[in-house]
Residue, then its C-alpha position, 0 to 999 in steps of 0.5 A: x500500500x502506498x503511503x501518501x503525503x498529506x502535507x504535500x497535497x494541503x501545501x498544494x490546495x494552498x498554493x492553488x487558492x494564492x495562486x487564484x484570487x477568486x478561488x478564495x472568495x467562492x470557498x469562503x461562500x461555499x463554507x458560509x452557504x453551508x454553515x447558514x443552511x445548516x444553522x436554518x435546518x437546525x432551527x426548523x427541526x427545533x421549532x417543529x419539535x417545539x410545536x410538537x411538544x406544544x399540542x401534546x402538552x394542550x392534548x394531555x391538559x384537556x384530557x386531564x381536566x375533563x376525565x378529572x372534573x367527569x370523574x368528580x360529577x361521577x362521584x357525586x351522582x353516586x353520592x346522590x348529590x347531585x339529582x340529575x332530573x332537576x339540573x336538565x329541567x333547568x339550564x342543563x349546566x353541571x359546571x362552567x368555567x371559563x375563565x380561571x381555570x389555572x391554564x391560559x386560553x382553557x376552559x371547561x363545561x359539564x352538561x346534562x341532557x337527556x335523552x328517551x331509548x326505545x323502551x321509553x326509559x330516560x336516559x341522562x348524558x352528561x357531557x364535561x367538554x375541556x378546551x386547553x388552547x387547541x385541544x378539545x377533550x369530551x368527557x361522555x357519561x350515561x346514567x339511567x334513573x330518576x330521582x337520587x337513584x340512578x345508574x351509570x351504563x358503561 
């Protein structure tokens, strides 16, 4: 195998570009094209991730604050707290907040409605709706019952 001698070849791309005073100006380009596009590639990809981690973060807030607040109203429908008939005879709302919410540009919504299957039996949905920014995450229960007696139906 032959042996080759870098010095000789680096002393010669040097006595190349003295020799061409241009030769100089367009490898300083090239080198500065190439530092730039990779700086611009590398502040895209950051950016994209950051957007990515942004919405699952909006994702994860907006389901955490409804299944939370849906597990609380489950729990006080059990306890019979709350009687499902009278609060869908009035405006519907279980809970609304949107404003305070601990989260900016979030907001959160407990609704019943009802509704009558086949058999004529009542059936009351109660729907918790969580916005966190750009997420939306719904929360659906159903119950059968009247009274402070009623079922939740899985």
């Amino acid at each position: 195998m032959k042996q080759i001698n870098k010095t000789k070849h680096i002393n010669r791309v040097v006595s190349i570009i003295h020799g061409n005073e241009g030769a100089s100006l367009v490898l300083v380009s090239i080198i500065a094209i190439l530092v730039v596009s990779a700086i611009l590639i590398l502040r895209t990809t950051s950016n994209a991730m950051w957007a990515s981690a942004n919405k699952q973060l909006s994702q994860d807030q907006a389901y955490e604050m409804a299944t939370s607040l849906g597990n609380s109203i489950d729990v006080l429908i059990s306890n019979k707290e709350i009687p499902l008939d009278t609060i869908n005879a009035g405006t519907g709302y279980i809970f609304n907040k949107t404003t305070n919410t601990g989260l900016p540009n979030s907001s959160i919504e407990a609704t019943v409605k009802t509704i009558t299957d086949s058999a004529n039996k009542t059936i009351y949905v109660v729907t918790v709706t969580a916005n966190a920014a750009d997420a939306t995450y719904v929360y659906t229960a159903r119950y059968t019952g009247s009274g402070t007696s009623y079922k939740r139906q899985y």
